[in-house]
GUKOL-97255 format. One line per field, with one value per residue (C-alpha): residue number from 1; residue in one letter; x, y, z. Coordinates in nm, 4 decimals. Example, Ala and Ser with C-alpha at 12.3 -4.5 7.8 and 13.67 -1.06 7.14 Angstrom:
<sites>
num <- [1;2]
residuo <- [A;S]
x <- [1.2300;1.3670]
y <- [-0.4500;-0.1060]
z <- [0.7800;0.7140]
</sites>
This chain:
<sites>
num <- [1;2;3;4;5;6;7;8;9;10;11;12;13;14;15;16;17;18;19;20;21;22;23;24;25;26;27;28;29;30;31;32;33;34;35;36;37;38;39;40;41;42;43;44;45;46;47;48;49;50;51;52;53;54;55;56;57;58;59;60;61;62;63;64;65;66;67;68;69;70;71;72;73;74;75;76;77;78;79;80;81;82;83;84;85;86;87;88;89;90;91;92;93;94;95;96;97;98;99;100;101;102;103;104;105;106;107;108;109;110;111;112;113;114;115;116;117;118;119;120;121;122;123;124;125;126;127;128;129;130;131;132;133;134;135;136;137;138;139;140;141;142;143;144;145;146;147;148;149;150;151;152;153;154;155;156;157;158;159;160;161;162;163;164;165;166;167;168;169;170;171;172;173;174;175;176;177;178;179;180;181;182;183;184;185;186;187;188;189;190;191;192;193;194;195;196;197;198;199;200;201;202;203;204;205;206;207;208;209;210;211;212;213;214;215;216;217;218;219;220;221;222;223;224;225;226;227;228;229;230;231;232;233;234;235;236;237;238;239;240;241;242;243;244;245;246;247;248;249;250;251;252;253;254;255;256;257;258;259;260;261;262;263;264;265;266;267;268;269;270;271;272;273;274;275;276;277;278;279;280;281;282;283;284;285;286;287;288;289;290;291;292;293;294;295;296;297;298;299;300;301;302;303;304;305;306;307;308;309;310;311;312;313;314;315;316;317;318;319;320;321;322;323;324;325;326;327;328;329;330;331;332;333;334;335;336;337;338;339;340;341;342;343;344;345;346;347;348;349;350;351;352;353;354;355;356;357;358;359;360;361;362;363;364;365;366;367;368;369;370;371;372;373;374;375;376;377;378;379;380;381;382;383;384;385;386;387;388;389;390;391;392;393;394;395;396;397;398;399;400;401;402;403;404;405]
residuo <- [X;X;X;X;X;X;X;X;X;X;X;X;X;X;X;X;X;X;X;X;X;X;X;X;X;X;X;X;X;X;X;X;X;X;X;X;X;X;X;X;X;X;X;X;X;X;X;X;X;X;X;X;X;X;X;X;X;X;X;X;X;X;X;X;X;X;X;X;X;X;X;X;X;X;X;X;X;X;X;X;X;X;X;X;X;X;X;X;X;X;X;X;X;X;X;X;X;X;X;X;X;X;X;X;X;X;X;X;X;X;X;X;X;X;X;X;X;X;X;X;X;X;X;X;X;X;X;X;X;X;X;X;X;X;X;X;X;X;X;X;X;X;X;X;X;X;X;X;X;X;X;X;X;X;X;X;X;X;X;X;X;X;X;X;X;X;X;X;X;X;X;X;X;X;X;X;X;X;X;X;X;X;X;X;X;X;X;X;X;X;X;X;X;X;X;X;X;X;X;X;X;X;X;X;X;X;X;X;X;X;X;X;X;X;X;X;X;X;X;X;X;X;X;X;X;X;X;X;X;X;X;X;X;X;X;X;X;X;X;X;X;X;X;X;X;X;X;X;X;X;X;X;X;X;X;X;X;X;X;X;X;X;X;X;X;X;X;X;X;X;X;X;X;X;X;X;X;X;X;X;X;X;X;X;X;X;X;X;X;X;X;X;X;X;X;X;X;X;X;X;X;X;X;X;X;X;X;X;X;X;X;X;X;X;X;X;X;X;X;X;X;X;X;X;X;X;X;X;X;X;X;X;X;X;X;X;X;X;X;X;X;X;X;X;X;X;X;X;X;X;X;X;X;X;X;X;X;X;X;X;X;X;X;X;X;X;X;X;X;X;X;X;X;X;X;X;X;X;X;X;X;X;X;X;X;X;X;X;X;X;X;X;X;X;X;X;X;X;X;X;X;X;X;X;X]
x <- [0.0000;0.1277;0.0526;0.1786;0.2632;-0.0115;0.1073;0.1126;-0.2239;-0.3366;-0.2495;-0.3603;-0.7386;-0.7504;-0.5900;-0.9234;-1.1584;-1.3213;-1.5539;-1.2949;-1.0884;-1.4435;-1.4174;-1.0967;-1.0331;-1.4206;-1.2499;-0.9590;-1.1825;-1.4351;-1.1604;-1.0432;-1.3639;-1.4827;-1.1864;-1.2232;-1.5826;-1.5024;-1.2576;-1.4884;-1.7140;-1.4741;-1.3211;-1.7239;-1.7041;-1.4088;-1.5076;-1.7768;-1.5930;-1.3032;-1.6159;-1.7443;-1.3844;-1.3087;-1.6769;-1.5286;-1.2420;-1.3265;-1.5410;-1.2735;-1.0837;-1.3337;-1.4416;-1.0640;-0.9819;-1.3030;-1.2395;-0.8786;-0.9973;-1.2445;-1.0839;-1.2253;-0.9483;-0.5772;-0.3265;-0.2079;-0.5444;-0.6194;-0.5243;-0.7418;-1.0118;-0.9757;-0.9079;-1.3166;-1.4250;-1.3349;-1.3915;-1.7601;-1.8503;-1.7277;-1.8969;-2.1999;-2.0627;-1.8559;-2.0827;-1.9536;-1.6528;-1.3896;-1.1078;-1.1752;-1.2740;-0.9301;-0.7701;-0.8805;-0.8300;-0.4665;-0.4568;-0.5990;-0.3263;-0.4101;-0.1036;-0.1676;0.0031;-0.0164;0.0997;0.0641;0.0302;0.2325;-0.1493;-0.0860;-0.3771;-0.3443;-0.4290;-0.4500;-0.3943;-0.5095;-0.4529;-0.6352;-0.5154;-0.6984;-0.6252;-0.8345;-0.7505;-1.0995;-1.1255;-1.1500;-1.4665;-1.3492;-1.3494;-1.0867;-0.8650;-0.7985;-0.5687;-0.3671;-0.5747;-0.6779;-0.7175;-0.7701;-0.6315;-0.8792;-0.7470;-0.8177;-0.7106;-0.8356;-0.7062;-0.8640;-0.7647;-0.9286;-0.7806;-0.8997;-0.8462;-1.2405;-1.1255;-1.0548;-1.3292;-1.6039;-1.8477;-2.1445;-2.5118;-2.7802;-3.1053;-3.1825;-3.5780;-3.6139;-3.9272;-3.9883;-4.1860;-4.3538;-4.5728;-4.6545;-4.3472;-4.1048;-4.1508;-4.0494;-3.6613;-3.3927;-3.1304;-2.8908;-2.8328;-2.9373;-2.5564;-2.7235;-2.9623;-2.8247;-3.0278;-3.3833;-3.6079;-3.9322;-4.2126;-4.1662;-4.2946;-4.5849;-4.8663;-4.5757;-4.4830;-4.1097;-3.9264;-3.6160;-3.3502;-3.3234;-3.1283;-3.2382;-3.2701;-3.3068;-3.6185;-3.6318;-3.7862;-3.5540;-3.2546;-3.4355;-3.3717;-2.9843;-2.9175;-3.0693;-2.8698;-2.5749;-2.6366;-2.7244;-2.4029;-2.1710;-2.4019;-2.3204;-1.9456;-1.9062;-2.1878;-2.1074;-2.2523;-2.5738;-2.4982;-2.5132;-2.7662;-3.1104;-3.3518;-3.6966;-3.8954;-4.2141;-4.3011;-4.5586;-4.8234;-5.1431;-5.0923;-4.8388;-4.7713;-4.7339;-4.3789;-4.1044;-4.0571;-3.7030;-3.5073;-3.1604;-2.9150;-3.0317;-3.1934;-3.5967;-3.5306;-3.3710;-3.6075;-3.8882;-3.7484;-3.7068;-4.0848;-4.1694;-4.4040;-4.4910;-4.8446;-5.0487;-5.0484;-4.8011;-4.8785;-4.5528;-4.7020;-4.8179;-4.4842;-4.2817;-4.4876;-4.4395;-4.0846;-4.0948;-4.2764;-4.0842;-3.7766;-3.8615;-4.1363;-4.1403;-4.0544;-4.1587;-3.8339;-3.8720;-3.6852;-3.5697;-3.7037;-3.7817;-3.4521;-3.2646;-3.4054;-3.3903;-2.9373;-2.9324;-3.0077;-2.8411;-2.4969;-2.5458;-2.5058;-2.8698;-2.7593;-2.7971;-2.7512;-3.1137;-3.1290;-3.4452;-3.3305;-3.6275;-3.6739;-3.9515;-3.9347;-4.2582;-4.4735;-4.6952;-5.0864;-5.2584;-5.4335;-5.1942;-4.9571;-4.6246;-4.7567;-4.8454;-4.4585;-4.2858;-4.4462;-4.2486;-3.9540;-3.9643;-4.0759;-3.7829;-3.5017;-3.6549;-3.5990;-3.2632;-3.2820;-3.0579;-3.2728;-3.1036;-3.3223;-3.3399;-3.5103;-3.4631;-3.5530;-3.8109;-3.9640;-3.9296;-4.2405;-4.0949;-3.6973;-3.8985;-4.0006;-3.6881;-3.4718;-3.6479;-3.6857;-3.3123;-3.0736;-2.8145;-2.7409;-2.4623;-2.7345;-2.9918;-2.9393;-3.0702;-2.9995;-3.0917;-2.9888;-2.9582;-2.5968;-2.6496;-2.8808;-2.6525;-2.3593;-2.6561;-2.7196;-2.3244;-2.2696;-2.5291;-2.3986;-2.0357;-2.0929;-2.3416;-2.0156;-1.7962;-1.9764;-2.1047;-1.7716;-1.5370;-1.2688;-1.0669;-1.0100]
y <- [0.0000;0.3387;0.6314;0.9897;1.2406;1.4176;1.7544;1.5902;1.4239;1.7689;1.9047;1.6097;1.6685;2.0690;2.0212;1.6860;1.9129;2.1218;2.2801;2.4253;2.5559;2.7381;2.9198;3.0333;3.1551;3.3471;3.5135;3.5967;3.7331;3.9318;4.1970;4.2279;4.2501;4.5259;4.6961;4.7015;4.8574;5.1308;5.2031;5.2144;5.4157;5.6715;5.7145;5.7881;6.0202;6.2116;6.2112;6.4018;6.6209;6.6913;6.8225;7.0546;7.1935;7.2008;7.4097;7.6285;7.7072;7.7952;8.0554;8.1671;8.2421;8.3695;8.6374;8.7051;8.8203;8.9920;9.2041;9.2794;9.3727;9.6306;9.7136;9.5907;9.3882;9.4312;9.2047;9.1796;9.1258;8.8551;8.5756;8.6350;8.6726;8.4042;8.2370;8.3050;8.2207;7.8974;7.8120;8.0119;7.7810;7.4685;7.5674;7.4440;7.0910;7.0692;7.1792;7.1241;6.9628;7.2560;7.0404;6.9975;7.3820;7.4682;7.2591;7.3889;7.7560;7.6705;7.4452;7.7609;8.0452;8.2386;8.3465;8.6507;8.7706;9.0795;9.1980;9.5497;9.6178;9.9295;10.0769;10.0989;9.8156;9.5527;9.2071;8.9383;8.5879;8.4366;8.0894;7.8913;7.6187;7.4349;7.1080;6.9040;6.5716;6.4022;6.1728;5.8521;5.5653;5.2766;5.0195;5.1909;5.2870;4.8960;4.9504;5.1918;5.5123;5.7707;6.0498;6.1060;6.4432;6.6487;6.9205;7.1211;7.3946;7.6898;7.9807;8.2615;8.5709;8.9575;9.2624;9.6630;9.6265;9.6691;9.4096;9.1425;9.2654;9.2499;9.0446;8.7947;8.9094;8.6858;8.6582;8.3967;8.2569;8.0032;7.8134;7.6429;7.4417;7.5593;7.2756;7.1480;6.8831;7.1542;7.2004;6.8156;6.7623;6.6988;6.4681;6.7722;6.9412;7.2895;7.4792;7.8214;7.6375;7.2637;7.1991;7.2646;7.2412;7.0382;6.9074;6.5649;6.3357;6.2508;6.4634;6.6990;6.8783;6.8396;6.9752;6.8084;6.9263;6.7044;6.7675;7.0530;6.9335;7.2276;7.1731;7.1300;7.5263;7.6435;7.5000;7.6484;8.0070;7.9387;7.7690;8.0261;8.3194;8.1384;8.1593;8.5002;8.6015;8.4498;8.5860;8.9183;8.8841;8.8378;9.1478;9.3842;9.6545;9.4404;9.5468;9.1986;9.0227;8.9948;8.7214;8.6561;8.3858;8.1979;7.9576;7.6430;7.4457;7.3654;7.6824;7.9566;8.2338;8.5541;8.5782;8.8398;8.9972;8.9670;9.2962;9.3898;9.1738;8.9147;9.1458;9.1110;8.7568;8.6585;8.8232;8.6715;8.3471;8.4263;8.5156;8.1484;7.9008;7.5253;7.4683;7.2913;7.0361;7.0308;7.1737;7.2684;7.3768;7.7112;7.8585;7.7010;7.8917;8.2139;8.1311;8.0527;8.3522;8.5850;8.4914;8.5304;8.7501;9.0216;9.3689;9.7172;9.6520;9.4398;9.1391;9.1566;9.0262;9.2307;9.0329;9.1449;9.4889;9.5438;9.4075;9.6254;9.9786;9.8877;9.7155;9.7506;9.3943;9.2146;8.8335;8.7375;8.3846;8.2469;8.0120;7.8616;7.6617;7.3888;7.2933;7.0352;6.7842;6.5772;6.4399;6.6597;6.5610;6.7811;6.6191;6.7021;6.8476;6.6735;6.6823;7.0609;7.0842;6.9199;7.1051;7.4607;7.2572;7.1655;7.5320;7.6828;7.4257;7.5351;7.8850;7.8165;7.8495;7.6812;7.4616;7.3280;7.1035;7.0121;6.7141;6.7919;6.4561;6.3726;6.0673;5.8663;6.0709;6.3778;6.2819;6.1355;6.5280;6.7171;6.4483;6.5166;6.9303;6.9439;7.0481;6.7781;6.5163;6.7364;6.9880;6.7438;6.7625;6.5004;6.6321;6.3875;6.6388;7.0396;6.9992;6.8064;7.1044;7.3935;7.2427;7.2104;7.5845;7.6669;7.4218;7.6330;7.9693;7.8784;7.7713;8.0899;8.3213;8.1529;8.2506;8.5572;8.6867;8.5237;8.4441;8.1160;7.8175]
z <- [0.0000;-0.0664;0.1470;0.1816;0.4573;0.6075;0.4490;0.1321;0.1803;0.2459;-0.0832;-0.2783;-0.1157;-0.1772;-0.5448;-0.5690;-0.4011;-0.6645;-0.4487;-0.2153;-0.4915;-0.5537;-0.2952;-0.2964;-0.5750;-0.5258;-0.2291;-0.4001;-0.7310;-0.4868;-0.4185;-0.7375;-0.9140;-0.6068;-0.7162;-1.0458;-0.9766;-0.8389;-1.0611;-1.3242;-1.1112;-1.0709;-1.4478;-1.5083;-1.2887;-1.4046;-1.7536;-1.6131;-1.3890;-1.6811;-1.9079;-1.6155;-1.5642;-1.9347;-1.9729;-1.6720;-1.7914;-2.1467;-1.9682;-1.7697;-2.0722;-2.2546;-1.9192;-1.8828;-2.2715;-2.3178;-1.9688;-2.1250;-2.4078;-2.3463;-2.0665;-1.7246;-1.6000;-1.5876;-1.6795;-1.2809;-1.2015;-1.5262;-1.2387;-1.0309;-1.2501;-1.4161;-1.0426;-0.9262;-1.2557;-1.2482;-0.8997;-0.9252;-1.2401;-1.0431;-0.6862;-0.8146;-0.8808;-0.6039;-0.2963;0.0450;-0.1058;0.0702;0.0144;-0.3632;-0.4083;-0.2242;-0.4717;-0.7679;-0.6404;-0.5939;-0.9218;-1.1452;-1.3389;-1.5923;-1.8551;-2.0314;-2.3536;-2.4642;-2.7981;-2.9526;-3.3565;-3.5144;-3.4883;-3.1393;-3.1181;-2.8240;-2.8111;-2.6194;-2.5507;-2.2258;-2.1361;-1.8403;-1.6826;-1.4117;-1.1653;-0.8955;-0.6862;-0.6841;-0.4183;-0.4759;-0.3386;-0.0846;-0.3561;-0.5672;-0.2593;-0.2414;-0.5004;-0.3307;-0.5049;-0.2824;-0.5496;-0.9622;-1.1000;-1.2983;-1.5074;-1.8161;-2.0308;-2.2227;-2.4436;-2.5829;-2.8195;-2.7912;-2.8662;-2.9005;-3.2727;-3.3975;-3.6402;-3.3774;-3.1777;-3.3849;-3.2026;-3.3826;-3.2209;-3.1372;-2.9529;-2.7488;-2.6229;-2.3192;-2.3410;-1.9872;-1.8165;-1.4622;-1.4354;-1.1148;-1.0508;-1.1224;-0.7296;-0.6803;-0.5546;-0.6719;-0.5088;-0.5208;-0.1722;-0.2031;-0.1556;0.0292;0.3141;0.3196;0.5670;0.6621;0.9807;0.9771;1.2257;1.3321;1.6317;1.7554;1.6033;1.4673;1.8577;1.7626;1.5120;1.3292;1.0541;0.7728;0.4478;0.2012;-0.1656;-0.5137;-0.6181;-0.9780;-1.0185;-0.8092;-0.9931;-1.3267;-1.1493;-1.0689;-1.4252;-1.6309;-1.4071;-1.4089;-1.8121;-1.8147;-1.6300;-1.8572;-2.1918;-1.9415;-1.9504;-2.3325;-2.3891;-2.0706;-2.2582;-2.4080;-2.7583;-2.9077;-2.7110;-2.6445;-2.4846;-2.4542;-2.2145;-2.2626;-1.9664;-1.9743;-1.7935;-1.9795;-2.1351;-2.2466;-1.9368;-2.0577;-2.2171;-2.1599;-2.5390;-2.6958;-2.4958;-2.5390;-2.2550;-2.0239;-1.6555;-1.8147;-1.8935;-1.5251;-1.3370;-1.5571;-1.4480;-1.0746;-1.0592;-1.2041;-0.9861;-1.0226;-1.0949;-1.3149;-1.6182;-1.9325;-2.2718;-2.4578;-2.7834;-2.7313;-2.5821;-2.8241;-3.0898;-2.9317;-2.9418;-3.3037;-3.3841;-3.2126;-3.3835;-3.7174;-3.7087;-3.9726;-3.9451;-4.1342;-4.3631;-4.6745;-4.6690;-4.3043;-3.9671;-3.6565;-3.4789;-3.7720;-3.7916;-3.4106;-3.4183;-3.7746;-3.5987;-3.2370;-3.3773;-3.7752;-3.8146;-4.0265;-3.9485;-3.5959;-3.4734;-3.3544;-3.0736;-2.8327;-2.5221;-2.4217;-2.1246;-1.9662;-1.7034;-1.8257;-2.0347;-2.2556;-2.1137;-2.3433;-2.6677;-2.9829;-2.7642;-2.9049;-3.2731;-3.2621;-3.0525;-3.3424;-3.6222;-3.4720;-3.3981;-3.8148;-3.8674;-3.6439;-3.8150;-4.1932;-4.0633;-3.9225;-3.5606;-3.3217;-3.0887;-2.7525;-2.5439;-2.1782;-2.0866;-1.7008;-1.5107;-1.7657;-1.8684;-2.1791;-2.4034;-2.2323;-2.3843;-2.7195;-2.7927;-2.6856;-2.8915;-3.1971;-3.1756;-3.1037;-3.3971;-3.3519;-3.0889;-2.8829;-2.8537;-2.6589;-2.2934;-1.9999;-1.6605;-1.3632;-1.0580;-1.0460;-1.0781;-1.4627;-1.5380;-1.4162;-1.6147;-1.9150;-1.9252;-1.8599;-2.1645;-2.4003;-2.2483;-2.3548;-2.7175;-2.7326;-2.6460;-2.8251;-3.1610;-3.0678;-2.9130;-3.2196;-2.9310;-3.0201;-2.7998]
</sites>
């Protein structure tokens, strides 16, 4: 008979044991495939975060070479310009993260170049640069991670030569909902008042704080100011630019007309309640209408007649940002919608959507009145729909302003 040492023995039975082996190798995989989670997790979100800082700085840039340029800012002072830019465009992503918002205020410089033509003209060239550490989740500090950098960088060209100068104008309509789950939350903390005091107990005789989320209407109010301000800083003078509003339930409110720069608009917005049901149609006709309605001069519109006498220019870029978070519940409402949307593409306009939280009808509509893909938005929290609006706001200035990335 033929035996073997117990240690051998041993090693024979785990190697024969298929079950065991099982399980080991499971507890060795469990780690590894945690770990690989959360790394996954966190390159999602840092593709995310890298777009909001890239979308920050370019508006840094942009704020910083326009305020050279006409004037406003120094070039000792260009840092820190560019400095609360960034960091006041990020704030809203990174509430209540100190640390983070520390970082990137010590991460952020701003090079200026200035050059001067034998006119005596100056330009400039500003370039941003910007840097995070993100932290990390538990799963991906297994492998030894505690931290993913997050940086990005901008550059933009002005000058007081009225040939590099010369800015593109445009007018700009919101159409937005104020139904009544525009006062639902959101799952984003609300950065003013995080928290909030409430009854609680028996019969409500105590009172307890609990966390304070936007609500979706109130997020509307910071996302279109936070548009407006940066519409502001490439248009300080509201030469080029002028916006209209239209809100929604089961009818159209009573719009704000097209007015030169962005105050009528913002306030318009700030006055907005939730109520009601959801008809789109109407206030994206007024929208519609108001862009390319026709003026007392042959062969021009009243946009183009209104940019024509206040900055001589006949060709302003048309744009209407969407917003809803629901489902039209009106009869015809989406097919009456989608008949402007083809009207305002035939006529050239530049539709950006926002399908804020919305269900699958609600996306349906906002996918097809958009002009292209990129400009079809589909914010789940107030942070996705502030860095929406900042999005829109940046591409709007980039055109109107000529300034080069």
């Amino acid at each position: 008979m033929i035996t073997c040492s117990s240690k051998f023995c041993v090693i024979q039975h785990l190697l024969r044991d298929r079950a065991g082996n099982f399980g080991i190798l499971t507890a060795l995989a469990i780690p590894v495939l945690a770990a690989a989670a959360g790394v996954a997790v966190d390159v999602s979100n840092m593709a995310v975060s890298d777009s909001q800082l890239q979308e920050a700085t370019d508006a840094a840039a942009l704020a910083t070479a326009t305020a050279l340029a006409n004037g406003s800012a120094t070039t000792s002072n260009a840092q820190q310009l560019a400095t609360d830019f960034v960091t006041g465009q990020m704030s809203n992503y990174l509430s209540g993260d100190t640390s983070a918002i520390s970082a990137l205020k010590a991460g952020t410089t701003a090079t200026v170049t200035k050059t001067t033509d034998s006119s005596g003209n100056a330009s400039y060239s500003v370039v941003v640069n910007a840097s995070y550490a993100m932290q990390v989740n538990g799963m991906t500090r297994m492998l030894g991670l505690t931290t993913m950098n997050v940086g990005a960088s901008s550059t933009s060209v002005s000058g007081n030569d009225p040939a590099q100068t010369q800015k593109s104008p445009l007018s700009m309509y919101f159409v937005l909902d104020r139904s009544g789950s525009m006062d639902e939350p959101t799952d984003t903390v609300n950065a003013q008042q995080p928290t909030t005091t409430v009854s609680c107990g028996n019969n409500n005789k105590k009172t307890c704080t609990v966390t304070n989320y936007y609500t979706k209407i109130q997020s509307l109010k910071i996302a279109t100011a936070n548009l407006a301000a940066q519409l502001n800083t490439a248009d300080p003078n509201s030469m080029y630019v002028r916006t209209g509003a239209d809100s929604y339930n089961s009818n159209a409110q009573t719009p704000t007309a097209l007015a030169w720069g962005t105050s009528r608009v913002t306030q318009y917005v700030n006055n907005l309640t939730a109520s009601g049901t959801t008809n789109s149609a109407p206030a994206f006709t007024a929208a519609v209408t108001a862009l390319t309605m026709a003026s007392t001069t042959p062969g021009l519109t009243n946009e183009q007649l209104q940019h024509k006498n206040k900055n001589g220019q006949t060709n302003p870029a048309t744009y209407i940002v969407f917003m809803t978070d629901g489902d039209n519940n009106v009869a015809s409402a989406d097919t009456n919608t989608k008949a402007q949307c083809d009207i305002a593409r035939n006529a050239g306009i530049h539709v950006y959507t926002i399908a804020f939280m919305a269900p699958a009808n609600g996306q349906a509509l906002l996918k097809y009145c958009a002009t292209s893909a990129a400009d079809y938005f589909t914010p789940q929290n107030a942070a996705d729909l502030f860095s929406a609006f900042s999005s829109i706001a940046t591409q709007a200035s980039k055109k109107m302003t000529l300034l080069t990335k």
